[in-house]
DOLOTOR-563287 format. One record per atom (N, C-alpha, C): residue in one letter; atom name; x, z, y. Coordinates in nm, 4 decimals. Each point is the difference from the previous one (the first is absolute). Example, Ala and Ser with C-alpha at 12.3 -4.5 7.8 and 13.67 -1.06 7.14 Angstrom:
<nodes>
A|N|1.3190|0.7800|-0.5690 $
A|CA|-0.0890|0.0000|0.1190 $
A|C|0.0900|0.0000|0.1200 $
S|N|-0.0350|-0.0720|0.1050 $
S|CA|0.0820|0.0060|0.1190 $
S|C|-0.0770|0.0730|0.1090 $
</nodes>
This chain:
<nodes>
X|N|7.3187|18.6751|5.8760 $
X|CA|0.1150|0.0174|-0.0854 $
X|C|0.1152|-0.0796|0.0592 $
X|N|0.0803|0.0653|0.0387 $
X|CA|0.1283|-0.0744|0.0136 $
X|C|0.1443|0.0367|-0.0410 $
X|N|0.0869|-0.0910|0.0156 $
X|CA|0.1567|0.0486|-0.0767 $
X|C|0.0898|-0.0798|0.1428 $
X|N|0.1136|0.0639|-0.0016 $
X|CA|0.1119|-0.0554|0.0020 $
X|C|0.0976|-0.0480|-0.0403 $
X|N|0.1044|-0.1255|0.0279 $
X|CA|0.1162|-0.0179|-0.0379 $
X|C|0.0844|-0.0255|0.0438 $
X|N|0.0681|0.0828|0.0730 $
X|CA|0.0845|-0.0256|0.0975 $
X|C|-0.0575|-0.0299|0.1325 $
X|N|0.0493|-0.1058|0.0371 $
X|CA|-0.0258|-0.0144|0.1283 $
X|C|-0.1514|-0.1196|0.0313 $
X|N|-0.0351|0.0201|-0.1394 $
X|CA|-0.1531|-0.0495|-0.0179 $
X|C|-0.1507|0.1263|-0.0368 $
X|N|-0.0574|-0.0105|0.0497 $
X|CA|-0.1062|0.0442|-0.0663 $
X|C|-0.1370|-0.0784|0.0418 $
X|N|-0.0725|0.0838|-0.1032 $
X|CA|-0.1417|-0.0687|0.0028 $
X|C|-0.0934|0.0463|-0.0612 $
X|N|-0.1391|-0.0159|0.0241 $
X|CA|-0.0811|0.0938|-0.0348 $
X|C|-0.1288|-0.1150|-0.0152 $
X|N|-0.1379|0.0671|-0.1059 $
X|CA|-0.1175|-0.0568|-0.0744 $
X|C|-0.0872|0.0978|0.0677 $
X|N|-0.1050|-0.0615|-0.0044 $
X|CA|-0.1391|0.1232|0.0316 $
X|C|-0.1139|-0.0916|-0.0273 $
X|N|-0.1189|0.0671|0.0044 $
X|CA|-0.1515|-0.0631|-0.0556 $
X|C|-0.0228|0.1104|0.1079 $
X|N|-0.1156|-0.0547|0.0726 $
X|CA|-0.1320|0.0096|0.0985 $
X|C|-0.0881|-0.0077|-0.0922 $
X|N|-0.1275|0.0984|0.0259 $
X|CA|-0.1442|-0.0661|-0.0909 $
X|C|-0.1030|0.0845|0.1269 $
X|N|-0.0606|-0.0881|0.0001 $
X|CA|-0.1768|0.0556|0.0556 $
X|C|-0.0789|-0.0226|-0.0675 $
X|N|-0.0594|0.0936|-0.0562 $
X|CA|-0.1469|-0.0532|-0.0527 $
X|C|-0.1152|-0.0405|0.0504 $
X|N|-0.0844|-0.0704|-0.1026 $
X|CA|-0.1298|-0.0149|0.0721 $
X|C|-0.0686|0.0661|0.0783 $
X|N|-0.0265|-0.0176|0.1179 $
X|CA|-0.0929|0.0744|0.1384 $
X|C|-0.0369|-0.0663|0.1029 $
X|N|-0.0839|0.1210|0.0587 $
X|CA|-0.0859|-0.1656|0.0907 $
X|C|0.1063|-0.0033|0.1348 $
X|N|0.1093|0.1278|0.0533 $
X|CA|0.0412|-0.0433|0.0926 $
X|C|0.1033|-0.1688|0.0206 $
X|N|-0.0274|-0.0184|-0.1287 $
X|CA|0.1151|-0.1051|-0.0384 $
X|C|-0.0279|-0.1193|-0.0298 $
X|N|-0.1450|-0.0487|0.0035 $
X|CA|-0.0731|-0.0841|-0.0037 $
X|C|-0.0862|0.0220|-0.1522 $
X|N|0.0150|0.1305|-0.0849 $
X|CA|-0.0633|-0.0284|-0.1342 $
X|C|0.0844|-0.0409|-0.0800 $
X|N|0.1365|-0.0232|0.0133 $
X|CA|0.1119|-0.0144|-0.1108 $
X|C|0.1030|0.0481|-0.0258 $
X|N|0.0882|-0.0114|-0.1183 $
X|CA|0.1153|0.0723|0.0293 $
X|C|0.0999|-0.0759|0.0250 $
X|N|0.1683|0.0413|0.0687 $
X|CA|0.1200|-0.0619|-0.0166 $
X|C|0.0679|0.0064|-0.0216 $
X|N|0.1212|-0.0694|-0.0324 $
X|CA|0.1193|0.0317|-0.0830 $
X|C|0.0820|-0.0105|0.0801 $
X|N|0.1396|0.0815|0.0214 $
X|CA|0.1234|-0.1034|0.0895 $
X|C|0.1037|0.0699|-0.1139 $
X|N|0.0875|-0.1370|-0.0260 $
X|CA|0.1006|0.0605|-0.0778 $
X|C|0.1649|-0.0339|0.0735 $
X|N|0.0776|0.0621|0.0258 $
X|CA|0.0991|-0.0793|0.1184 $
X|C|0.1215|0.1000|-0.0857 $
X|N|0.1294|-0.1102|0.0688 $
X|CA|0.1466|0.0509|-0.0200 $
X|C|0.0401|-0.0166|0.1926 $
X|N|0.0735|0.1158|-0.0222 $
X|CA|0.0718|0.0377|0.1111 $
X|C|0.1327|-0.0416|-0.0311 $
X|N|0.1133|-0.0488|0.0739 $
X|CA|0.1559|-0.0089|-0.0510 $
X|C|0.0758|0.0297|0.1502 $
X|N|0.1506|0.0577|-0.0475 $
X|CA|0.1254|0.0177|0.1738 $
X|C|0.1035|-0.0679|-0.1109 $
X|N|0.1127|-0.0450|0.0779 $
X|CA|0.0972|0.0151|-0.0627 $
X|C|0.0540|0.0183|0.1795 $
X|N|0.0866|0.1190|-0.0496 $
X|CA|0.1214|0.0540|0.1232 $
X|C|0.0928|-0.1309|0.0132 $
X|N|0.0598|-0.0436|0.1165 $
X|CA|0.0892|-0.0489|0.0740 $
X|C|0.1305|0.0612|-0.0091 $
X|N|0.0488|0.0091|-0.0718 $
X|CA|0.1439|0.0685|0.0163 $
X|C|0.0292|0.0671|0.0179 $
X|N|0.0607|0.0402|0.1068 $
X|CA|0.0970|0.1253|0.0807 $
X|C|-0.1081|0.0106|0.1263 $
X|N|-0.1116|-0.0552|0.0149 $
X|CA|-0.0610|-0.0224|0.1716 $
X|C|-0.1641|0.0972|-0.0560 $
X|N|-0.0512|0.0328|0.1333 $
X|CA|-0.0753|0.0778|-0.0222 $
X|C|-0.1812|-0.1237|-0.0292 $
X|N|0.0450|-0.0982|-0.0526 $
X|CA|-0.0789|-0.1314|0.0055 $
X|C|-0.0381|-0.0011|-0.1741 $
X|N|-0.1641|-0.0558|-0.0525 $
X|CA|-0.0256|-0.0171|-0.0840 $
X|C|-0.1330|-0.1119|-0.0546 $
X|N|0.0283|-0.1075|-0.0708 $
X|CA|-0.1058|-0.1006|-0.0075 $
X|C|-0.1103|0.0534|-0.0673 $
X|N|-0.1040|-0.0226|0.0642 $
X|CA|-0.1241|0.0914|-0.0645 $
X|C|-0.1263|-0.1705|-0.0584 $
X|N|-0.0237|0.0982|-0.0764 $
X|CA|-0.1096|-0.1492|-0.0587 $
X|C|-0.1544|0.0671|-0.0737 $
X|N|-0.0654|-0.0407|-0.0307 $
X|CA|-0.1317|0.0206|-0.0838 $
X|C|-0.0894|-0.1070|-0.0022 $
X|N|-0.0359|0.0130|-0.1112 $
X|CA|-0.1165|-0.0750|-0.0573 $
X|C|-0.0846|0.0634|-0.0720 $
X|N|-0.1111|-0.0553|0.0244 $
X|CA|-0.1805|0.1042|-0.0352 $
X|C|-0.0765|-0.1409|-0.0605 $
X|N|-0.1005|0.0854|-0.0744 $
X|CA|-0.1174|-0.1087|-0.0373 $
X|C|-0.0970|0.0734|0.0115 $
X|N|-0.1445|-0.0691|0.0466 $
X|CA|-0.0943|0.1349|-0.0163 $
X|C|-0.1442|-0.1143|-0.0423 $
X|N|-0.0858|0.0943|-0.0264 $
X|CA|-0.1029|-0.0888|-0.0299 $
X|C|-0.1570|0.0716|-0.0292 $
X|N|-0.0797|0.0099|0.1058 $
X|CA|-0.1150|0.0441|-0.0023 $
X|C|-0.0251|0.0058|0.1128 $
X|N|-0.0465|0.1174|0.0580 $
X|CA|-0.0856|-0.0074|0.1862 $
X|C|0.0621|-0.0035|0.0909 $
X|N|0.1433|0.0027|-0.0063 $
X|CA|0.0835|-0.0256|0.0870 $
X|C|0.1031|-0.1562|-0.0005 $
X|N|-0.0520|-0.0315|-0.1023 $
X|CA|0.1438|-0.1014|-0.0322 $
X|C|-0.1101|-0.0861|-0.1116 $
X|N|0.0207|-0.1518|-0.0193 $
X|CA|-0.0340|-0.0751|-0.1304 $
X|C|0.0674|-0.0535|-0.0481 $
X|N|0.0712|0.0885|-0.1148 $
X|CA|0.1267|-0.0789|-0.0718 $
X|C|0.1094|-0.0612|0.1404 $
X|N|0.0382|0.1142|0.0560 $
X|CA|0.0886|-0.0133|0.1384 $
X|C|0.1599|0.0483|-0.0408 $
X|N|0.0321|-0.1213|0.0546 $
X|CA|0.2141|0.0645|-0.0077 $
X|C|0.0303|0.0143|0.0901 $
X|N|0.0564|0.0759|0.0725 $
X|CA|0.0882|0.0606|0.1450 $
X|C|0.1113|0.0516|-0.0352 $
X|N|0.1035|-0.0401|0.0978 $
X|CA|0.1513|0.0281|-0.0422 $
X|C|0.0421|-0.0218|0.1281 $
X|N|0.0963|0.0962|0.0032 $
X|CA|0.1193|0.0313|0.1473 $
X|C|0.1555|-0.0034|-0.0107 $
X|N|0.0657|-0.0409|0.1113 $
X|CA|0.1164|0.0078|0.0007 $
X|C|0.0646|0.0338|0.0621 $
X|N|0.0934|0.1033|0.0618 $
X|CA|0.0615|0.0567|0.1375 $
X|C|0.1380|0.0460|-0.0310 $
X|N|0.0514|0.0753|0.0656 $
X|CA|0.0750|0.0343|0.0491 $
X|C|-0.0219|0.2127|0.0498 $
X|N|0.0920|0.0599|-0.0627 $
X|CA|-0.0622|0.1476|0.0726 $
X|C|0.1821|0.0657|0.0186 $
X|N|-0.0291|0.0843|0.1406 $
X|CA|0.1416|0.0635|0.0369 $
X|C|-0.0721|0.1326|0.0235 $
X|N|0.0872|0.1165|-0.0046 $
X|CA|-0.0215|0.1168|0.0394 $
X|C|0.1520|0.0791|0.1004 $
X|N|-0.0641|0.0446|0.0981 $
X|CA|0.0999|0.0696|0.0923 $
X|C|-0.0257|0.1432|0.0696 $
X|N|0.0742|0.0386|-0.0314 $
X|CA|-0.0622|0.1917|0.0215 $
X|C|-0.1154|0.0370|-0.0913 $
X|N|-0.0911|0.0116|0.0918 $
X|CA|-0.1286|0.0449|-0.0680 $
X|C|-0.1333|-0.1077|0.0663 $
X|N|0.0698|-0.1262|-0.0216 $
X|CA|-0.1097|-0.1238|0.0610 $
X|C|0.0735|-0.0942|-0.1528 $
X|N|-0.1392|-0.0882|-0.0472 $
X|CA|0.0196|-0.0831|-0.0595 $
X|C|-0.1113|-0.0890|0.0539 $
X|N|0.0804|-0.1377|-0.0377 $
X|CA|-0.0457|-0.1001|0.0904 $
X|C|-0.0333|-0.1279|-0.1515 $
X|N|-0.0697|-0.0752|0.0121 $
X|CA|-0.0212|-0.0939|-0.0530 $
X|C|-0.0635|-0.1155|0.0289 $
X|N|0.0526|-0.1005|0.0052 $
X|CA|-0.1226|-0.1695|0.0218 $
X|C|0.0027|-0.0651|-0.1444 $
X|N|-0.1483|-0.0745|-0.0305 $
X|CA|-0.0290|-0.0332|-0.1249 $
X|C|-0.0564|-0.1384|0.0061 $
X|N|-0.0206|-0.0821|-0.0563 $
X|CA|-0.0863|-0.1401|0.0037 $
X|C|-0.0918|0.0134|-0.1231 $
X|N|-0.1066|0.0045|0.0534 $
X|CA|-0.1215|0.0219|-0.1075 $
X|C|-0.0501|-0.1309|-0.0353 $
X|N|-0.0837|-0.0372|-0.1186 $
X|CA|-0.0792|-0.0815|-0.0318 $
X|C|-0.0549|0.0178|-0.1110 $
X|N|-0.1739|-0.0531|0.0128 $
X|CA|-0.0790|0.0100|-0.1114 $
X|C|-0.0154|-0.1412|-0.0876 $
X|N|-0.0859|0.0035|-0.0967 $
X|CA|-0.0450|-0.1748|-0.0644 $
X|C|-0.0907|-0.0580|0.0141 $
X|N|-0.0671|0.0860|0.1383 $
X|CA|-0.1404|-0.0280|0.0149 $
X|C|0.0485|-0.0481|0.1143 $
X|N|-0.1174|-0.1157|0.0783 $
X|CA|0.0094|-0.0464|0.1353 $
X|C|-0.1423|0.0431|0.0256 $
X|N|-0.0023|0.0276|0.1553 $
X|CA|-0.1483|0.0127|0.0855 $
X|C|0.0116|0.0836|0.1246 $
X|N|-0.1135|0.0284|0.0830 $
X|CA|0.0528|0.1208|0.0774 $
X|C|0.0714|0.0930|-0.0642 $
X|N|0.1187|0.0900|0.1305 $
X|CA|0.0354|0.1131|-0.0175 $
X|C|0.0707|0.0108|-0.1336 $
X|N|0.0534|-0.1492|-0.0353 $
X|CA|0.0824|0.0141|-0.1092 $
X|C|0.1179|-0.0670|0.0289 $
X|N|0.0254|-0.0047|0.0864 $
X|CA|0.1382|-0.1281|0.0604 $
X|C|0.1543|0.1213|-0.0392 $
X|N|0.1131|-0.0990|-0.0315 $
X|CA|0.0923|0.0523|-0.0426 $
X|C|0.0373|0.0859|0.1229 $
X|N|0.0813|0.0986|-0.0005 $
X|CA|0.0219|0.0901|0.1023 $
X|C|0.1676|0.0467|0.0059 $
X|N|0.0762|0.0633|0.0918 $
X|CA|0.0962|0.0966|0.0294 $
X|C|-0.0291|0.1600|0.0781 $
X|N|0.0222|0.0532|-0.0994 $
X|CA|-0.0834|0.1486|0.0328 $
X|C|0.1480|0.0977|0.1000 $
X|N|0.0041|-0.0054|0.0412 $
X|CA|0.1491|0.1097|0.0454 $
X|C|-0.0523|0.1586|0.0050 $
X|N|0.0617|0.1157|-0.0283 $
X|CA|-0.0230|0.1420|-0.0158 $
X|C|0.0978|0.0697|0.0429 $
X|N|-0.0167|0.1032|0.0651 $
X|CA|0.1191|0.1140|0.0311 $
X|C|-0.0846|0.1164|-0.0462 $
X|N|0.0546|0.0929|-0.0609 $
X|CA|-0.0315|0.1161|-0.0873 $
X|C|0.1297|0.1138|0.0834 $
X|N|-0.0723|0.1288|-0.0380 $
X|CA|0.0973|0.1083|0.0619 $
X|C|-0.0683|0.1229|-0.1449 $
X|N|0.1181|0.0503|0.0029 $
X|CA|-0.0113|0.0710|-0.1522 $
X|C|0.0372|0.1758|0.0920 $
X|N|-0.0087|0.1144|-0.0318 $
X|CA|0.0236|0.1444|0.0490 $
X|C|-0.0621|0.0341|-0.0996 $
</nodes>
């Protein structure tokens, strides 16, 4: 579900898996907000989200991002700084960069 307002929008969603064995035998939840707000007059927009999830993928886990996204022609580009609330392997804070092409 999402709305706009102007030069903001933002959007809600729920993930669910149920119980199964590919998943260890449990189910999970992820519940997350997506947000942009446009930059002005420039083809530039601050992008953000935050999630919680909690079952075979996640235990009572918060992850949230913050970037930056531009689009030019038919390429959109984005870099983000990720982080979760968990520490351990393969959980270290990160910068993800993306180029996308849309036709």
């Amino acid at each position: 579900m999402g709305r706009s307002f102007g030069a903001f929008s933002t959007s809600f969603g729920v993930a669910y898996a149920p119980d199964q064995g590919n998943i260890g035998s449990t189910d999970n939840i992820y519940l997350y907000n997506s947000s942009a707000l446009a930059i002005g007059d420039t083809p530039f927009s601050l992008i953000g989200s935050i999630g919680w999830e909690d079952g075979a993928f996640g235990d009572d886990k918060v992850d949230w991002s913050l970037g930056l996204s531009a689009s030019w022609k038919s390429l959109d580009f984005s870099a983000s700084y990720i982080d979760t609330s968990k520490t351990g392997d393969l959980l270290d804070a990160t910068v993800v960069f993306s180029v996308g092409v849309s036709f």
